[in-house]
Structures are given as structure tokens and as C-alpha cells.
Biopython code that builds the backbone (N, CA, C, O; Angstrom):
import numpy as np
from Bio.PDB.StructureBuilder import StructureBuilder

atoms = [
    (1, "UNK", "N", (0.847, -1.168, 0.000)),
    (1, "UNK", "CA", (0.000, 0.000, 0.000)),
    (1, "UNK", "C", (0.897, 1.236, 0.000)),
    (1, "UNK", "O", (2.029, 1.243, 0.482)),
    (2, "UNK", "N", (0.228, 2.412, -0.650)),
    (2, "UNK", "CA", (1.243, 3.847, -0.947)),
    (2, "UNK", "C", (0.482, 4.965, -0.036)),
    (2, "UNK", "O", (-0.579, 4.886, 0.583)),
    (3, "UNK", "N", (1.047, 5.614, -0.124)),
    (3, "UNK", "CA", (1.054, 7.007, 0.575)),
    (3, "UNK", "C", (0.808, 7.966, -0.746)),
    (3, "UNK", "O", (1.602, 7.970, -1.687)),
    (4, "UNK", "N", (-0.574, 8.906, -0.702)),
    (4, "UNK", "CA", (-0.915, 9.392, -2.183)),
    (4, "UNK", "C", (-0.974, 10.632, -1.487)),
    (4, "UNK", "O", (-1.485, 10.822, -0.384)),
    (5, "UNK", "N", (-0.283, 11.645, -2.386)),
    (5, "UNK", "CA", (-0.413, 12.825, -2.402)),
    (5, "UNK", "C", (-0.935, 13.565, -3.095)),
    (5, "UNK", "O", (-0.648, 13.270, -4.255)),
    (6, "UNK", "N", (-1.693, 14.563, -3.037)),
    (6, "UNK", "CA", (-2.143, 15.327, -3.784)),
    (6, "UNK", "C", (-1.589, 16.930, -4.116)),
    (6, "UNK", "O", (-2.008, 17.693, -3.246)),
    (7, "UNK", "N", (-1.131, 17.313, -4.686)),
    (7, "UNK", "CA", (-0.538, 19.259, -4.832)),
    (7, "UNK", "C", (-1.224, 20.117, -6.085)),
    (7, "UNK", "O", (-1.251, 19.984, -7.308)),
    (8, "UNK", "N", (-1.889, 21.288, -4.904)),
    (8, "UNK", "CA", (-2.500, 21.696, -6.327)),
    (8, "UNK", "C", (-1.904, 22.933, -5.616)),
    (8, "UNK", "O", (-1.465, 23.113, -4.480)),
    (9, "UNK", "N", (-2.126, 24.114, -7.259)),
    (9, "UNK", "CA", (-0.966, 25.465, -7.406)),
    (9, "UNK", "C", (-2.284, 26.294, -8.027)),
    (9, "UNK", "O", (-3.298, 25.961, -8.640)),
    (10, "UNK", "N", (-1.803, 27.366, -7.609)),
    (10, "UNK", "CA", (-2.443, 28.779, -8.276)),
    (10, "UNK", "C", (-1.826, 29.097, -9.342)),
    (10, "UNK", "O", (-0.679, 28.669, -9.470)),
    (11, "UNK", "N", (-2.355, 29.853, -10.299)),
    (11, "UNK", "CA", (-1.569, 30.610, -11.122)),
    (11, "UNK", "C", (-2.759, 32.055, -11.232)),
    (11, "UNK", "O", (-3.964, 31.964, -11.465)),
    (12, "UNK", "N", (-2.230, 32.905, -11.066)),
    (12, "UNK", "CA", (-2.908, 34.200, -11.010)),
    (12, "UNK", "C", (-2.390, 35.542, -12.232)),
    (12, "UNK", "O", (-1.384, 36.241, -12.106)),
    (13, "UNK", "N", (-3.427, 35.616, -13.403)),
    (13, "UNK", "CA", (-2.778, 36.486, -14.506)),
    (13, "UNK", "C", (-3.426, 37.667, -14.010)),
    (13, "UNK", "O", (-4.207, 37.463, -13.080)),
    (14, "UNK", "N", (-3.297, 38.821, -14.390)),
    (14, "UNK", "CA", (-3.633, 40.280, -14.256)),
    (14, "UNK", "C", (-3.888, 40.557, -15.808)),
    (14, "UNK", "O", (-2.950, 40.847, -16.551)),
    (15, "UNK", "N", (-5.054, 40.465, -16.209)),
    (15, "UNK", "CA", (-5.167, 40.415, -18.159)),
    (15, "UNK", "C", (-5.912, 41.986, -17.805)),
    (15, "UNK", "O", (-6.848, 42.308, -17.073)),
    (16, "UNK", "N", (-4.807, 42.911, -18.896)),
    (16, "UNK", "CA", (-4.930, 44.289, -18.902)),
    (16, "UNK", "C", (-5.553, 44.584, -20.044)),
    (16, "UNK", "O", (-6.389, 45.487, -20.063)),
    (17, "UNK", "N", (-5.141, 43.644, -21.511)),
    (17, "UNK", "CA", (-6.271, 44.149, -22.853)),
    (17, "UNK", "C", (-6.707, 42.718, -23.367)),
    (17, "UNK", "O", (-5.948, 41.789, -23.090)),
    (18, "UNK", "N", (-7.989, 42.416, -24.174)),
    (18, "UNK", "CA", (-8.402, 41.526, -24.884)),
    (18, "UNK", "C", (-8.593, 41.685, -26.297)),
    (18, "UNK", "O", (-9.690, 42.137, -26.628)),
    (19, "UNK", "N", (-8.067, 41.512, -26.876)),
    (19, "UNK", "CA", (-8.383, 41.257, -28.656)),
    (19, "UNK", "C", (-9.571, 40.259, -28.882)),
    (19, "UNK", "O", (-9.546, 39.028, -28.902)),
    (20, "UNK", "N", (-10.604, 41.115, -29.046)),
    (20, "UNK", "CA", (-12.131, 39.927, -29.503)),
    (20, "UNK", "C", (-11.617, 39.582, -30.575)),
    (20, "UNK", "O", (-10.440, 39.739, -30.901)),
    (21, "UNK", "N", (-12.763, 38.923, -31.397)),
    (21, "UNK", "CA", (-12.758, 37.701, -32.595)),
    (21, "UNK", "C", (-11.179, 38.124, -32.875)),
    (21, "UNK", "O", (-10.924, 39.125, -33.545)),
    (22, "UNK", "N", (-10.122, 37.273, -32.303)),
    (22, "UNK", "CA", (-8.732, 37.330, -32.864)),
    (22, "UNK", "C", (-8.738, 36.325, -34.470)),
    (22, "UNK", "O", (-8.349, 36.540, -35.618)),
    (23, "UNK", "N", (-9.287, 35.383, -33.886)),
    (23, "UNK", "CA", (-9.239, 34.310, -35.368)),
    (23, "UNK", "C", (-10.232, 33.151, -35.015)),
    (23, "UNK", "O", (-10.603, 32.816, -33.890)),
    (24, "UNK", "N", (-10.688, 32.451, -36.590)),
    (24, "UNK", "CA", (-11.203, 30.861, -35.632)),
    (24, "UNK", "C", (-10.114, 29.811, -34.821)),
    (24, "UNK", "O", (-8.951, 30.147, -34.595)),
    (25, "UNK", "N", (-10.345, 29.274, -34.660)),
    (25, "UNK", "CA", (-9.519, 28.252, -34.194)),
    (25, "UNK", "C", (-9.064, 27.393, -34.914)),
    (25, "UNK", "O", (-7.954, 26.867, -34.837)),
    (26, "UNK", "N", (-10.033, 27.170, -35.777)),
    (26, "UNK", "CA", (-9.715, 25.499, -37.082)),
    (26, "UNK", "C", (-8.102, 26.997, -38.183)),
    (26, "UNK", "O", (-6.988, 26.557, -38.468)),
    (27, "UNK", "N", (-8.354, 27.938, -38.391)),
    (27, "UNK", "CA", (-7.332, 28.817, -38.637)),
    (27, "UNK", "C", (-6.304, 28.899, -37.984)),
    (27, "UNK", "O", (-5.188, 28.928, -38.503)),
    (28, "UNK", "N", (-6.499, 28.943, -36.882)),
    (28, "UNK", "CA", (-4.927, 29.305, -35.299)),
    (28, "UNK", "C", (-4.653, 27.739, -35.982)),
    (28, "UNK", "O", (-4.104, 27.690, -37.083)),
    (29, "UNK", "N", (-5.000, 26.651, -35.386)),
    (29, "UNK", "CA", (-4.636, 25.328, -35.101)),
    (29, "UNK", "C", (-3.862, 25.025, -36.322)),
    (29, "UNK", "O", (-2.968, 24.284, -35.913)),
    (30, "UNK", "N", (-3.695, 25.197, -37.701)),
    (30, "UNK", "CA", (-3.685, 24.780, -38.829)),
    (30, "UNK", "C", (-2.282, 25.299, -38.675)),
    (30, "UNK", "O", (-1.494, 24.776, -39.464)),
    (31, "UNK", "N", (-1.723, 26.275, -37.790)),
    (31, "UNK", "CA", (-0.226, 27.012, -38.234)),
    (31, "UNK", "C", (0.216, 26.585, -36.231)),
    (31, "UNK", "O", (1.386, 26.528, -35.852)),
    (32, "UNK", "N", (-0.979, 26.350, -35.283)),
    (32, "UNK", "CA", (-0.251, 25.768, -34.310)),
    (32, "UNK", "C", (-0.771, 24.805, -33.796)),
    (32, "UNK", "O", (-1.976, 24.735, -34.038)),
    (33, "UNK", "N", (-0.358, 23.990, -33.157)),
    (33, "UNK", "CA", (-1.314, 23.217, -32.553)),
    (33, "UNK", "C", (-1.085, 22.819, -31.279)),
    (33, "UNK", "O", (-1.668, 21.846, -30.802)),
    (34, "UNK", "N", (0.104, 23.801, -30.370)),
    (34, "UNK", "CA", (0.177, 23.345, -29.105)),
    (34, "UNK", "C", (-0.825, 24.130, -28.174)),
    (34, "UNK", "O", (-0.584, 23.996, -26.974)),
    (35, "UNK", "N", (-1.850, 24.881, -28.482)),
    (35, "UNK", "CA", (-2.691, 25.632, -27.611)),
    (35, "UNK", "C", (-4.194, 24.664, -28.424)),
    (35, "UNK", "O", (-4.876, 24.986, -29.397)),
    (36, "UNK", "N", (-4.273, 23.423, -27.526)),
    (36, "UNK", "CA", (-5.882, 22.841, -27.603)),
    (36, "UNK", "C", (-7.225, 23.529, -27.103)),
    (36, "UNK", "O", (-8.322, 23.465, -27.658)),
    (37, "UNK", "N", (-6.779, 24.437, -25.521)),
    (37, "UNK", "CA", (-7.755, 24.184, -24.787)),
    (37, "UNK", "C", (-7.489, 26.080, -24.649)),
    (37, "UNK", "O", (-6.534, 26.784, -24.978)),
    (38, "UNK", "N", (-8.882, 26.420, -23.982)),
    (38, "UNK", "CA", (-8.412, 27.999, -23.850)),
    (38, "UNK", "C", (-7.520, 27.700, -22.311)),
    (38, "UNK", "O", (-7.496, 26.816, -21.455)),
    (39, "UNK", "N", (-6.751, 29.179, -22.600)),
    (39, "UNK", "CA", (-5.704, 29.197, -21.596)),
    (39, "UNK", "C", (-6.073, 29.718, -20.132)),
    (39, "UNK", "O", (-5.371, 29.875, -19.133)),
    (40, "UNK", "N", (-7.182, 29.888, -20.326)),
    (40, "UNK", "CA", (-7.848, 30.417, -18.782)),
    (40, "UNK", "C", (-8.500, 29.148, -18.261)),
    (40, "UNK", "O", (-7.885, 28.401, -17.501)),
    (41, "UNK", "N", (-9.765, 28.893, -18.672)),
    (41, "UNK", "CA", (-10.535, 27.591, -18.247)),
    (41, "UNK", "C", (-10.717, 26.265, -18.913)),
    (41, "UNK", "O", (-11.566, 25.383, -18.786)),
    (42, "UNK", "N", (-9.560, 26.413, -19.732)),
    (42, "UNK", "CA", (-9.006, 24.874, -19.853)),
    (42, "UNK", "C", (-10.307, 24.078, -21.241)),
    (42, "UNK", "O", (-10.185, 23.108, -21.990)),
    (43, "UNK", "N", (-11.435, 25.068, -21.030)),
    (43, "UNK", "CA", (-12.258, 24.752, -22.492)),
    (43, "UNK", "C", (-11.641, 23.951, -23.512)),
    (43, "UNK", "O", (-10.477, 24.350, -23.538)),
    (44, "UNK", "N", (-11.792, 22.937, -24.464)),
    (44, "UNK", "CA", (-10.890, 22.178, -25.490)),
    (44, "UNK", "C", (-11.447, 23.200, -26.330)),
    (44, "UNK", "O", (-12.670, 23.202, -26.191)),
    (45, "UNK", "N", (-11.086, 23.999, -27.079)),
    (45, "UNK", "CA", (-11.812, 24.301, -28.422)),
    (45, "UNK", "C", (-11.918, 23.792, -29.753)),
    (45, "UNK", "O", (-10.976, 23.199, -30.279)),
    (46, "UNK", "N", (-13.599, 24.094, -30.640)),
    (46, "UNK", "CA", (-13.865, 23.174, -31.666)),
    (46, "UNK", "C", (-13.374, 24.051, -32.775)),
    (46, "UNK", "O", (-13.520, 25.270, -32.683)),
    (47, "UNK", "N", (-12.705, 23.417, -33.989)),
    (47, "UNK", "CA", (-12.605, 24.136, -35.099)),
    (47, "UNK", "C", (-13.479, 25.588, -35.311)),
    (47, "UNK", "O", (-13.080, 26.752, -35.285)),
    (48, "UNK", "N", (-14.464, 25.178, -35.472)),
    (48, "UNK", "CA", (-15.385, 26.261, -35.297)),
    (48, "UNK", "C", (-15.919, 27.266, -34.195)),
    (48, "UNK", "O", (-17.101, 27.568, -34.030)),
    (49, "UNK", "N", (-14.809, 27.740, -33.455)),
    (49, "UNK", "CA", (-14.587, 28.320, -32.055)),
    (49, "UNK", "C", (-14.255, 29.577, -32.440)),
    (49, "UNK", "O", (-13.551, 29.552, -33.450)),
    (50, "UNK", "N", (-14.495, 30.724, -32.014)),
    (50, "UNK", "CA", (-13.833, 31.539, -32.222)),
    (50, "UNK", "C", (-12.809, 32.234, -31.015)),
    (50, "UNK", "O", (-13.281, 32.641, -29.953)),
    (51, "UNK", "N", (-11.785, 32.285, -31.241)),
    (51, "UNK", "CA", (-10.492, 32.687, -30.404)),
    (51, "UNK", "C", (-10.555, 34.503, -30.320)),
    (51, "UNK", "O", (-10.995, 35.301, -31.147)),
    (52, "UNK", "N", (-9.854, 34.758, -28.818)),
    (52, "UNK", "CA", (-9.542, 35.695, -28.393)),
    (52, "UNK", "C", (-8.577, 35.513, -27.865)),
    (52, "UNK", "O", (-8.316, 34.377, -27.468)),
    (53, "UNK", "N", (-7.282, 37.074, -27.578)),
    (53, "UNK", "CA", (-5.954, 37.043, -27.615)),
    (53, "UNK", "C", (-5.917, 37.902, -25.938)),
    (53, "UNK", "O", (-6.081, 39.119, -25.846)),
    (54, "UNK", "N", (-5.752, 37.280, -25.109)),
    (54, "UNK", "CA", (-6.086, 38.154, -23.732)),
    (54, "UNK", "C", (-4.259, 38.501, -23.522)),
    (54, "UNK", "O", (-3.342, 37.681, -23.513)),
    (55, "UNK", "N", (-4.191, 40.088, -23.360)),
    (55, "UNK", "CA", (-2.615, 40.186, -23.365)),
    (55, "UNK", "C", (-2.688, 40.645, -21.290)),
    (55, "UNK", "O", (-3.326, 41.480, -20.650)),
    (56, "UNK", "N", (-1.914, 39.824, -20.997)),
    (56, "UNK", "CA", (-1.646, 39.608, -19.513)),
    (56, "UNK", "C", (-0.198, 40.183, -19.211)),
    (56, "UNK", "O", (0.749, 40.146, -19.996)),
    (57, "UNK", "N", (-0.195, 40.828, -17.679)),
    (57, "UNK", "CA", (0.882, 41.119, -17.358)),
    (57, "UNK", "C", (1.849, 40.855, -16.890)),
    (57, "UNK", "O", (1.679, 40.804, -15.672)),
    (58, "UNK", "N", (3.031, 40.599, -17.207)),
    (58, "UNK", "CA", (4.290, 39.333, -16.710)),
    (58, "UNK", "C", (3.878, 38.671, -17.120)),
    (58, "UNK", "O", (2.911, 38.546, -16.369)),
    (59, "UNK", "N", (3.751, 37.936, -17.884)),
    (59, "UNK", "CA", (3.405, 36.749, -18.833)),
    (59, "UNK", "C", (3.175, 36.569, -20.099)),
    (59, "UNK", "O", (2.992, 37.608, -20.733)),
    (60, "UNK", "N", (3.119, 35.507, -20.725)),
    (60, "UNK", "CA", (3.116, 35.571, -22.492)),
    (60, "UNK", "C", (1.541, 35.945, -22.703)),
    (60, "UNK", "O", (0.989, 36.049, -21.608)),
    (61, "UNK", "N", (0.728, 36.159, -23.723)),
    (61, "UNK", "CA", (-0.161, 36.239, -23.717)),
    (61, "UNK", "C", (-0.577, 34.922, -24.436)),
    (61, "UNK", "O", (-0.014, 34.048, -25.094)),
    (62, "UNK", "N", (-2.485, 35.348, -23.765)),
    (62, "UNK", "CA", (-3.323, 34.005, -23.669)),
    (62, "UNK", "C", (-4.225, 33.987, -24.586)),
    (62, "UNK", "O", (-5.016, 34.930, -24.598)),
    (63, "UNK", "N", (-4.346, 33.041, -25.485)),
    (63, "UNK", "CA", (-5.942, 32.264, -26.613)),
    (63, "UNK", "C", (-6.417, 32.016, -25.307)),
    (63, "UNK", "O", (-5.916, 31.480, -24.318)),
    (64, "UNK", "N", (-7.837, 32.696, -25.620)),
    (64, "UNK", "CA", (-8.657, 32.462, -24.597)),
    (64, "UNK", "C", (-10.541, 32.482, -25.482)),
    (64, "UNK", "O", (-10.881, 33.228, -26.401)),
    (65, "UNK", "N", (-11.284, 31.566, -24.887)),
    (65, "UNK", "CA", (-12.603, 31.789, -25.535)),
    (65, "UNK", "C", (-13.829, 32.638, -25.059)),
    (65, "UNK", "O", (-14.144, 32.923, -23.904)),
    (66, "UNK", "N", (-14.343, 32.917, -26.048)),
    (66, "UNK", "CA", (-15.084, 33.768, -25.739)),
    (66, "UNK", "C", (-16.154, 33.907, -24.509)),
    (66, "UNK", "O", (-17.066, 34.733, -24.561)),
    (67, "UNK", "N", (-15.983, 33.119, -23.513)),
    (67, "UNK", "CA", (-16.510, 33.072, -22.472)),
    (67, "UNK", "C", (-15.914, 33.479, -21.409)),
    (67, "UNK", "O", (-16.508, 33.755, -20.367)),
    (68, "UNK", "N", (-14.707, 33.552, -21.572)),
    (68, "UNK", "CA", (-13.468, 33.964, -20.677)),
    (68, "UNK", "C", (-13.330, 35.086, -20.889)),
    (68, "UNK", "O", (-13.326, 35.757, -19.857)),
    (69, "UNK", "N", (-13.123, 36.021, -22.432)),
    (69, "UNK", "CA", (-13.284, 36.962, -23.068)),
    (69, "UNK", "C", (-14.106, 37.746, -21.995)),
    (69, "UNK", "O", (-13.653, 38.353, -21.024)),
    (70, "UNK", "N", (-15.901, 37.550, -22.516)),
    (70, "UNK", "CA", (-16.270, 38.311, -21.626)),
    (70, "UNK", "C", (-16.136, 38.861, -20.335)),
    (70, "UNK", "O", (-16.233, 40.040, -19.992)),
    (71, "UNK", "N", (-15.824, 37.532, -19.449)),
    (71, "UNK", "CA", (-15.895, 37.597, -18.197)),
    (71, "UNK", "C", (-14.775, 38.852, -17.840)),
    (71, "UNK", "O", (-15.056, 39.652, -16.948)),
    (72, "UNK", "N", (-13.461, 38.967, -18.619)),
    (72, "UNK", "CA", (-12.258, 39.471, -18.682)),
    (72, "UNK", "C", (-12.487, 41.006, -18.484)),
    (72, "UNK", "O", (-12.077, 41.791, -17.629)),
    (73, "UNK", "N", (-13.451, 41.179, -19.803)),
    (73, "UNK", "CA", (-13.681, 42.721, -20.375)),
    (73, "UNK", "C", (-14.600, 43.184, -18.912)),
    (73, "UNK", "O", (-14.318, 44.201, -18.278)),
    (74, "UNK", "N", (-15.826, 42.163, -18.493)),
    (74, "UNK", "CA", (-16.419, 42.588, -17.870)),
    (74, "UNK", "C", (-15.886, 42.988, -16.300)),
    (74, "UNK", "O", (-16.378, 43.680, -15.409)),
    (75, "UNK", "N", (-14.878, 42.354, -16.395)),
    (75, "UNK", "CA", (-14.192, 42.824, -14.910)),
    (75, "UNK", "C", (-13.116, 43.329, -14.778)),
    (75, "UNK", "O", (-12.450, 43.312, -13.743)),
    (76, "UNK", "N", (-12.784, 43.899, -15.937)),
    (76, "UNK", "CA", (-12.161, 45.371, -15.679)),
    (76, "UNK", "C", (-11.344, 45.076, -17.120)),
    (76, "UNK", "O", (-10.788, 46.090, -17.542)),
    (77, "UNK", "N", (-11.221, 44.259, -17.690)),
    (77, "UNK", "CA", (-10.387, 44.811, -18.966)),
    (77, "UNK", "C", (-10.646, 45.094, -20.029)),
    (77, "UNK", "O", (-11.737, 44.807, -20.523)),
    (78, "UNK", "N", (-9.718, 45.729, -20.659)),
    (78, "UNK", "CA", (-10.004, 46.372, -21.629)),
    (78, "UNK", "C", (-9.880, 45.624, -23.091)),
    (78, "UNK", "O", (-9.049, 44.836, -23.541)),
    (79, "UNK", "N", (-11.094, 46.228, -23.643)),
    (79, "UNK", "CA", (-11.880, 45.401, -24.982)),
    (79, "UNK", "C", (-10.561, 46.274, -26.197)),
    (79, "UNK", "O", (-10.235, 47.442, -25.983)),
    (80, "UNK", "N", (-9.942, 45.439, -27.439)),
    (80, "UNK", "CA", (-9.476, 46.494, -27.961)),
    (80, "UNK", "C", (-9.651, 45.867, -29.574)),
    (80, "UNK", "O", (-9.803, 44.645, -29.567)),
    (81, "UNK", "N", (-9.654, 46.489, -30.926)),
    (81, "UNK", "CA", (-9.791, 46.139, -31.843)),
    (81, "UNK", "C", (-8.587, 47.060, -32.701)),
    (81, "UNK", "O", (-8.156, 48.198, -32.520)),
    (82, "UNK", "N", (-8.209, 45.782, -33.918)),
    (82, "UNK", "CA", (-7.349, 46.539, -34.667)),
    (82, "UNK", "C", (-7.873, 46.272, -36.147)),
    (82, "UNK", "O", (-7.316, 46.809, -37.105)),
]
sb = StructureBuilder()
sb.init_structure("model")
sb.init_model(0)
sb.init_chain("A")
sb.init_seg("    ")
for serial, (resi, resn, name, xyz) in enumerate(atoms, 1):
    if name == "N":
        sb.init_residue(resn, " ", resi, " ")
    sb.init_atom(name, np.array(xyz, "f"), 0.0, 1.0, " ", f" {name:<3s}", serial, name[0])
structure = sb.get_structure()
């Protein structure tokens, strides 16, 4: 018999701007394919997903879906279009 451990970690981003409809996904995936899932809540996304670019502080920035998106803009960050 073993001795089971369990360790779980935080990770805490500070996301200051969001890029809405950045691209679909079946588009992102086709040139990358190491980002499956959005980078906030772990969502798998479907080809037919549409991606957002959440730029965070001290950190690389995040594909994130549009559910995360909102939540983002709605609590304090900023929506931006180019």
C-alpha cells in the first residue's frame, strides 16, 4: 500500500487588454497546434470556435474563448480592436 499525495498550485494572470474575434480556431490550429484548450478555463476548443488574444501582465499572452473573453472585459479589462 502507498502514501498518495495530492498538490495543487495557483496561477494568477492580471489580463490588462483583450483582442475579440482574434481568429477561428480550425485557422490558429492549422499554423499551431500546441494551444488545444483555452488558456484560462481549460475549455478544449472546436474548429469552429472563435479565439480571443487576452494580453496579460508578466506573462506571455493568452488564446482564450469567448466566455473567458467576456468575463475578462467585464471585470475590468479592456476590450481592444485593430
Amino acid at each position: 500500500m502507498g502514501y498518495t499525495v495530492e498538490k495543487n498550485y495557483t496561477e494568477r494572470y492580471e489580463i490588462e487588454k483583450v483582442k475579440t474575434n482574434f481568429m477561428s480556431y480550425k485557422r490558429f490550429s492549422a499554423v499551431r497546434k500546441d494551444i488545444p484548450n483555452c488558456e484560462l478555463c481549460d475549455k478544449g476548443f472546436q474548429d469552429s470556435d472563435n479565439t480571443n488574444l487576452a494580453f496579460a501582465k508578466k506573462t506571455t499572452n493568452k488564446l482564450i474563448c469567448d466566455e473567458c473573453a467576456s468575463k475578462t472585459i467585464e471585470g475590468g479589462a479592456e476590450s481592444i480592436n485593430w
